[in-house]
Backbone bond lengths (Angstrom), bond angles and torsions (degrees), N, CA, C in turn:
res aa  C-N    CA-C-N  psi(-1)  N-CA   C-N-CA  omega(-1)  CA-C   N-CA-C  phi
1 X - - - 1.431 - - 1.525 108.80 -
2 X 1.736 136.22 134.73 0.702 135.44 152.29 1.279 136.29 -57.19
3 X 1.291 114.10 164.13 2.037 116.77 174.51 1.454 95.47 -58.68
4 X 1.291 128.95 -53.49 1.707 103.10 -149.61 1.115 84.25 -84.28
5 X 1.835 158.68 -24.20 1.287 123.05 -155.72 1.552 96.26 -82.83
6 X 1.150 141.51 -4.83 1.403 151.34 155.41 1.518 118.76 -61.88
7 X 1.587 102.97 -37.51 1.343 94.39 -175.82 1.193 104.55 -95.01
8 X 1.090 137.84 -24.62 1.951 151.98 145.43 1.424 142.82 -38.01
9 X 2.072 91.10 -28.43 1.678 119.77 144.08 1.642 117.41 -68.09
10 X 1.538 116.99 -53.63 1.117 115.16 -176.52 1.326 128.32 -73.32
11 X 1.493 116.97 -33.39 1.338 131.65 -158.24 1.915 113.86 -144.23
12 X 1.026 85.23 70.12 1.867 79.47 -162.08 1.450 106.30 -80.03
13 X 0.956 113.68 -28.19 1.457 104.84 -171.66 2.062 91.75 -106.66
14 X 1.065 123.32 85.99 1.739 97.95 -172.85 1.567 85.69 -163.53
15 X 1.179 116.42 -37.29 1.727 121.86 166.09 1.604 134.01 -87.45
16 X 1.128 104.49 151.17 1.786 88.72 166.57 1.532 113.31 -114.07
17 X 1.036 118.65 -27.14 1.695 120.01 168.47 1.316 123.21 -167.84
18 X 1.206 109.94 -138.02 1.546 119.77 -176.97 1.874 118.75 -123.38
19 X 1.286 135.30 72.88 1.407 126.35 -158.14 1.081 111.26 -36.26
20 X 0.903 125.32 -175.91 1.522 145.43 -173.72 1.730 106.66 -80.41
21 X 1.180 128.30 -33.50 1.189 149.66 154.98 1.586 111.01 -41.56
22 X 1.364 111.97 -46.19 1.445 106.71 -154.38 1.435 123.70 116.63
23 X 1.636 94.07 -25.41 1.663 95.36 179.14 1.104 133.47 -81.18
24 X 1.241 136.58 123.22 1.744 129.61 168.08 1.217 108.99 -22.36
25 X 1.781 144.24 126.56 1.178 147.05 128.27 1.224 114.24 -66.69
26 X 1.365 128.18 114.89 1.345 132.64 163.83 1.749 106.30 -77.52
27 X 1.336 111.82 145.97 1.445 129.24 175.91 1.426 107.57 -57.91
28 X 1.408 136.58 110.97 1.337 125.27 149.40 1.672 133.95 0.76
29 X 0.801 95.85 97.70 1.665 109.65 174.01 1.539 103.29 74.25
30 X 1.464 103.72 29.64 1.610 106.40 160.80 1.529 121.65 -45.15
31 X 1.175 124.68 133.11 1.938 106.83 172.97 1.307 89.65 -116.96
32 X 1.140 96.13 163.42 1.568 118.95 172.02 1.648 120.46 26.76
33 X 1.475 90.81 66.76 1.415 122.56 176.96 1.871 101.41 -81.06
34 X 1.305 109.18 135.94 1.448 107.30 176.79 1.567 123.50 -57.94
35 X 1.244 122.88 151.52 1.634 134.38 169.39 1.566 103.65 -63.84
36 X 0.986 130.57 140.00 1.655 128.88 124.40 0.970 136.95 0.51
37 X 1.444 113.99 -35.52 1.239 144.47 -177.08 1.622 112.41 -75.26
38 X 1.618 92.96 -67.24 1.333 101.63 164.33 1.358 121.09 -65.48
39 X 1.599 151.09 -63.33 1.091 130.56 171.07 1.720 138.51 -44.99
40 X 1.670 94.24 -1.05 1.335 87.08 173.43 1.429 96.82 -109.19
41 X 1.271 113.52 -1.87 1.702 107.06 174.26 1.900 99.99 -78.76
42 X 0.980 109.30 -28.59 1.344 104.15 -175.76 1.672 132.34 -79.54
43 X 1.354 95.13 -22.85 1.499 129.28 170.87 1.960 91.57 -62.43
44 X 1.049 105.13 -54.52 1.673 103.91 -175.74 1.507 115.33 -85.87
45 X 1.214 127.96 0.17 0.953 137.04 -166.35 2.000 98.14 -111.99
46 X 1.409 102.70 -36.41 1.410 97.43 -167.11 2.162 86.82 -92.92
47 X 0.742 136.93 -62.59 1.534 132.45 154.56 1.262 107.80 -6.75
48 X 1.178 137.82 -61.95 1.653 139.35 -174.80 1.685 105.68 -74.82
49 X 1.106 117.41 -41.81 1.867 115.17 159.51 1.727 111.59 -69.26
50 X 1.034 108.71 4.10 1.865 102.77 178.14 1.806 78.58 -116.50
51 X 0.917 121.51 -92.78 1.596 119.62 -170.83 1.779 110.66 -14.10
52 X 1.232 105.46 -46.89 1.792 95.41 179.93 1.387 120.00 -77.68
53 X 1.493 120.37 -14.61 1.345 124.04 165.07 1.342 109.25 -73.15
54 X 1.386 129.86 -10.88 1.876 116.02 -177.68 1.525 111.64 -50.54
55 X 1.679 131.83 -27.73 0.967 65.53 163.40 1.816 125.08 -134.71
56 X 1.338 114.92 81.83 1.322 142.37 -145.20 1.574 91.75 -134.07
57 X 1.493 109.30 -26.60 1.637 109.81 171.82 1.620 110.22 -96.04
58 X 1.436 109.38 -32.68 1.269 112.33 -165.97 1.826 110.20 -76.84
59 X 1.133 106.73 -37.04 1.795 132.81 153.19 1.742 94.05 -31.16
60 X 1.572 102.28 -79.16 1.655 110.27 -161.99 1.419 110.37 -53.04
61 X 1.596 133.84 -28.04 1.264 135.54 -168.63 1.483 89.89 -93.67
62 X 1.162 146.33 3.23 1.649 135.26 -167.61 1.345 107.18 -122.14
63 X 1.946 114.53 -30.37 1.378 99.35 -166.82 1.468 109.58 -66.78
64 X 1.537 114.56 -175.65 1.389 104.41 166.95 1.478 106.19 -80.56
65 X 2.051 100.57 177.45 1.434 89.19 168.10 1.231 135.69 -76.63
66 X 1.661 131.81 -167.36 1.231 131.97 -170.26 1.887 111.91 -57.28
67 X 1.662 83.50 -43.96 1.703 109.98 -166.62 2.081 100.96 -58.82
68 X 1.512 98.73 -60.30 1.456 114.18 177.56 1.416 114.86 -43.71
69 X 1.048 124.53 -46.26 1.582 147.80 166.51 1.214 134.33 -44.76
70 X 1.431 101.28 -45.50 1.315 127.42 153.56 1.665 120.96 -66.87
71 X 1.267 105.91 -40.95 1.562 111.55 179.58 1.157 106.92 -45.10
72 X 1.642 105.18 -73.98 1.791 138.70 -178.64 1.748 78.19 -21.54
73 X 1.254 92.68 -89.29 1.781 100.29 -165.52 1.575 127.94 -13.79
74 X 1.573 99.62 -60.25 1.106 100.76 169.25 1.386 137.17 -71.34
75 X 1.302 108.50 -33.06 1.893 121.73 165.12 1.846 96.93 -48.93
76 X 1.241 109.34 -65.50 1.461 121.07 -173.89 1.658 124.87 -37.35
77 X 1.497 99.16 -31.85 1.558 111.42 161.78 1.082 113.94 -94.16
78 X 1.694 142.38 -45.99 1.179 135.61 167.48 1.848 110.31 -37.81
79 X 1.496 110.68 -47.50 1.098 121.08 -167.02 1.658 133.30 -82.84
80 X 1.193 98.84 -30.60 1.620 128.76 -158.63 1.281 123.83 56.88
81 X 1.497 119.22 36.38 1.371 149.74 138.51 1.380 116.73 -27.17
82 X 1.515 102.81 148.72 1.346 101.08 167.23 2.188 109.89 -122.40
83 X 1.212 107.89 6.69 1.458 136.52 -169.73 2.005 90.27 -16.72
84 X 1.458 96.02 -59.20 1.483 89.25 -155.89 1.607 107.40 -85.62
85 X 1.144 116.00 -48.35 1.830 110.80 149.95 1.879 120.38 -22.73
86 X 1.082 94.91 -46.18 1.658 101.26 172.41 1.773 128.38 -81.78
87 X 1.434 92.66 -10.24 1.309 100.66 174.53 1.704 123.43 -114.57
88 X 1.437 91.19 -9.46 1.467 97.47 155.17 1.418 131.37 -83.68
89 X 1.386 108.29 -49.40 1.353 135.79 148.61 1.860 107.82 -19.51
90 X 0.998 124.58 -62.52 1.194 137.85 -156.70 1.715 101.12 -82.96
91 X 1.258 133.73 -48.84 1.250 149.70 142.82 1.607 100.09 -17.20
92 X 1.430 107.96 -84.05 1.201 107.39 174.31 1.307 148.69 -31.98
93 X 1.344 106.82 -40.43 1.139 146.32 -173.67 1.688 90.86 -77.93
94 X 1.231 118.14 -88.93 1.240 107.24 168.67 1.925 141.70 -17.28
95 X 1.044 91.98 -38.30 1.462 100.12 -176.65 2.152 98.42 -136.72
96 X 1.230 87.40 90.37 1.501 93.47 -179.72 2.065 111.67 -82.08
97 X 0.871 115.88 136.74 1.518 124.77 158.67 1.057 118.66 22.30
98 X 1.556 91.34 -79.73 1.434 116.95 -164.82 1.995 112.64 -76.77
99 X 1.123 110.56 21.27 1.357 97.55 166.91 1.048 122.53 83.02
100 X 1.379 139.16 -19.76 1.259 138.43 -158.46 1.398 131.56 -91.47
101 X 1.617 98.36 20.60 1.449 120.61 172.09 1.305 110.53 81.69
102 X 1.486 131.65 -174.07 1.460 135.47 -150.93 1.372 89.01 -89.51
103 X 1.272 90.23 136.28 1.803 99.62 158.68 1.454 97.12 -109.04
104 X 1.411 99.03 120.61 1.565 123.99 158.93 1.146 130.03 -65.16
């Protein structure tokens, strides 16, 4: 996670950009603009909420598509299939919750 998406979590409306320097400009008569302290707590804080979603992304790049999904579905009632139940299932299965990478 970057500084500004930290400083953009904490303080969104409190800045106007980035100077030419590099430095944060805070907005005129900003109050209670965050510490250093705090934006780097947030930098680790918003990093540890992206890290527990891995695998909620890794899921999204595996399921099938919307269209495919729909197929399953419909074969599955024409059929009394379970095609798309089994292919979600299996996705799942693959990339469990808890993070702990693909189970093969």
């Amino acid at each position: 996670m970057s500084y500004m998406e930290a400083v953009m979590s904490l303080a969104p409306d409190k800045y106007d950009m980035v100077s030419d320097n590099g430095e944060l400009k805070w907005k005129d008569g900003a109050e209670d603009v965050p510490t250093e302290d705090k934006i780097q707590a947030e930098i680790i804080r918003l990093k540890s909420v992206f890290d527990a979603q891995l695998y909620a992304r890794n899921r999204a790049a595996e399921y099938p598509s919307q269209g495919d999904q729909n197929d399953m579905i419909y074969k599955d009632m024409l059929n009394s299939t379970t095609t798309h139940k089994d292919a979600v299932e299996a996705v799942k299965t693959k990339w469990p919750k808890d993070n702990s990478g693909p189970v093969e």
